[in-house]
C-alpha positions in Angstrom: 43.0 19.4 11.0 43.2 18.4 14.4 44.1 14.7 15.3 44.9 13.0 18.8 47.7 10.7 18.6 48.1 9.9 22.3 45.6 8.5 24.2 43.5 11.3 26.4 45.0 14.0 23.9 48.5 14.3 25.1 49.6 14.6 22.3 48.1 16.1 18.8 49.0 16.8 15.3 47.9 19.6 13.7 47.6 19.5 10.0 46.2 22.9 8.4 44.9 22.1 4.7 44.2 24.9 2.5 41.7 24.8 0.2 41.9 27.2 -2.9 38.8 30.2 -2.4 38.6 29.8 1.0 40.9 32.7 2.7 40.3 32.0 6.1 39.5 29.0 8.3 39.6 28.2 12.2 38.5 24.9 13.7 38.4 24.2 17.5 38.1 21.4 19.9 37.6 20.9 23.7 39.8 18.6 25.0 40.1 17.4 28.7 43.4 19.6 28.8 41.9 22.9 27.3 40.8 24.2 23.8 43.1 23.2 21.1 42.7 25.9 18.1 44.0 25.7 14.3 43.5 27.3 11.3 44.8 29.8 8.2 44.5 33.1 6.7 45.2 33.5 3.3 46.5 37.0 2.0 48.8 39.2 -0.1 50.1 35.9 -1.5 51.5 34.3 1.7 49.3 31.6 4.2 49.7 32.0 7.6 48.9 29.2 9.7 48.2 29.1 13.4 47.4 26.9 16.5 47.0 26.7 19.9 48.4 24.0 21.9 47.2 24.0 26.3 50.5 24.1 28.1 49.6 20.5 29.6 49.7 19.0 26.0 52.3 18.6 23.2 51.9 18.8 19.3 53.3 18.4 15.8 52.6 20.9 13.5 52.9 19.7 10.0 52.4 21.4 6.7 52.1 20.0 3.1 52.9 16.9 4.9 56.0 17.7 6.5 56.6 17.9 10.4 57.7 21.7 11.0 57.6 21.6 14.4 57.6 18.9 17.0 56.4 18.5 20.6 55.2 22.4 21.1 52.5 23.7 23.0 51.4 27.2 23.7 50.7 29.8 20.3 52.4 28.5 17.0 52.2 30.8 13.8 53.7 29.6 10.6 54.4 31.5 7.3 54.4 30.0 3.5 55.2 32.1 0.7 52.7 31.2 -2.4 
């Protein structure tokens, strides 16, 4: 998921869910400071999540509920063994 938590989407939090039989989802939105992208792939026993961030924003990036990274932009990948 992608959620604005500052007002004119300074800030974001990016909240990949994973859904069992579904290997591989993107989602995208257009915000007034660029495309914001997030998803997962799901393979060979491992998830790896990803996002973009536009330089002129910030995010957290939170998995299973817990804040892995905080107040990045630019290209975030994240691995999780299964």
């Amino acid at each position: 998921g992608i959620e604005c938590v500052e007002a004119g989407f300074s800030k974001v939090r990016i909240a990949p869910m994973p859904i069992d039989g579904i290997e591989e989802v993107r989602g995208t939105f257009h915000s007034v400071h660029g495309k914001i992208t997030s998803g997962y792939t799901r393979k060979n026993g491992k998830i790896t999540y990803f996002a973009h961030i536009p330089s002129e924003m910030q995010a957290d990036f939170v998995i299973d509920g817990k804040t892995v990274n905080s107040g990045i932009s630019g290209d975030l990948l994240f691995e999780q063994v299964l």
